[in-house]
C-alpha positions as CSV (number, residue, x, y, z in Angstrom):
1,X,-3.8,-24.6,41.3
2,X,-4.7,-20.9,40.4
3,X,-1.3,-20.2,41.6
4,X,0.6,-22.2,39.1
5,X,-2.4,-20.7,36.3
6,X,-0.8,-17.4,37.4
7,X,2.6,-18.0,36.7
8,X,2.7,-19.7,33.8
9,X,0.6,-16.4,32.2
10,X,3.8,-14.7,30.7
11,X,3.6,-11.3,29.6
12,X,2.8,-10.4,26.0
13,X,6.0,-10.0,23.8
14,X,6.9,-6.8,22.3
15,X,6.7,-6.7,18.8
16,X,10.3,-7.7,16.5
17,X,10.8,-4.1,14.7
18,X,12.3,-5.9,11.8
19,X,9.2,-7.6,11.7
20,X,7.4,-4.3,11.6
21,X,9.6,-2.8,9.1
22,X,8.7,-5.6,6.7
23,X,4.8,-5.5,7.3
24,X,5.3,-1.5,6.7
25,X,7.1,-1.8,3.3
26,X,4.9,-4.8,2.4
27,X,1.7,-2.2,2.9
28,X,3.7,0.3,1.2
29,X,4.5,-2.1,-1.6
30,X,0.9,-2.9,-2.0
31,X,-0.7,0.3,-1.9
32,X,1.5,1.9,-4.5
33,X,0.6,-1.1,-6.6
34,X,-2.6,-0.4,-6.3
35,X,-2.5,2.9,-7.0
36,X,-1.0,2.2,-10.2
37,X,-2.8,-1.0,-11.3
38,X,-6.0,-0.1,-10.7
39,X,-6.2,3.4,-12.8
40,X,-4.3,1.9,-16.1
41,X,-6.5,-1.3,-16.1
42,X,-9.6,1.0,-15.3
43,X,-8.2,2.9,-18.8
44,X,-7.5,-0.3,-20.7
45,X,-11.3,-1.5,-19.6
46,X,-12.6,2.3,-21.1
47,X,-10.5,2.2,-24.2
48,X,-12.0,-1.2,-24.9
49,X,-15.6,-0.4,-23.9
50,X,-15.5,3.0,-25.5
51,X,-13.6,2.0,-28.4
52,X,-10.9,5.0,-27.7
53,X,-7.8,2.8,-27.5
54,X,-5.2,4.8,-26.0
55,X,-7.2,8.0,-24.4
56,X,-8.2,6.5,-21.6
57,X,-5.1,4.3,-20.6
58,X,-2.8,7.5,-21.1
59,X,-5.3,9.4,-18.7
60,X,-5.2,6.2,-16.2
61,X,-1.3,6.3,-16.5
62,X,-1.5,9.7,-15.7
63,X,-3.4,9.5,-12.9
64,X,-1.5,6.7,-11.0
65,X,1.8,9.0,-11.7
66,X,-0.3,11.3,-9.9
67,X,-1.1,9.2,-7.5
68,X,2.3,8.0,-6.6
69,X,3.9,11.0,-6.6
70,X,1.1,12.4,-3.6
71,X,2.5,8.9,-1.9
72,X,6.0,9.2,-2.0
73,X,5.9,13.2,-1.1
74,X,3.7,11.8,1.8
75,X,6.3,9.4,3.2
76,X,9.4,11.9,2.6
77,X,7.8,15.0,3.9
78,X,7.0,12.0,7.1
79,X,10.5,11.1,7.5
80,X,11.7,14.5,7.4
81,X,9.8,15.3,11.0
């Protein structure tokens, strides 16, 4: 009986690579969405709270161009090695 237990334990498969690929441009879908949602709302919350309409939404926009562009050097100078 533990025999037959043994055998029909299968090694775990290796992960698909395609699979992989898609998770990794899903992440790096996300976090550049991220980076650039989450400083123009923070500026369209300011300008209302602050009454400032469009200070702080330029200086969010500003910041998630900032943002992206430390991303994208990050993955280019990462493919480069």
């Amino acid at each position: 009986m533990l025999a037959l237990a043994c055998e029909n334990r299968s090694m775990p498969k290796q992960p698909d690579p395609n699979q992989i690929n898609r998770l990794r441009h899903i992440a790096l879908g996300s976090e550049l969405a991220g980076e650039v949602l989450v400083p123009v709302l923070l500026g369209l919350w300011a300008d209302r709270h602050f009454d400032r309409s469009p200070t702080y939404v330029l200086i969010g926009t500003f910041v998630a161009l900032a943002a992206v562009g430390v991303t994208l050097t990050r993955i280019v100078k990462g493919r480069s090695n």
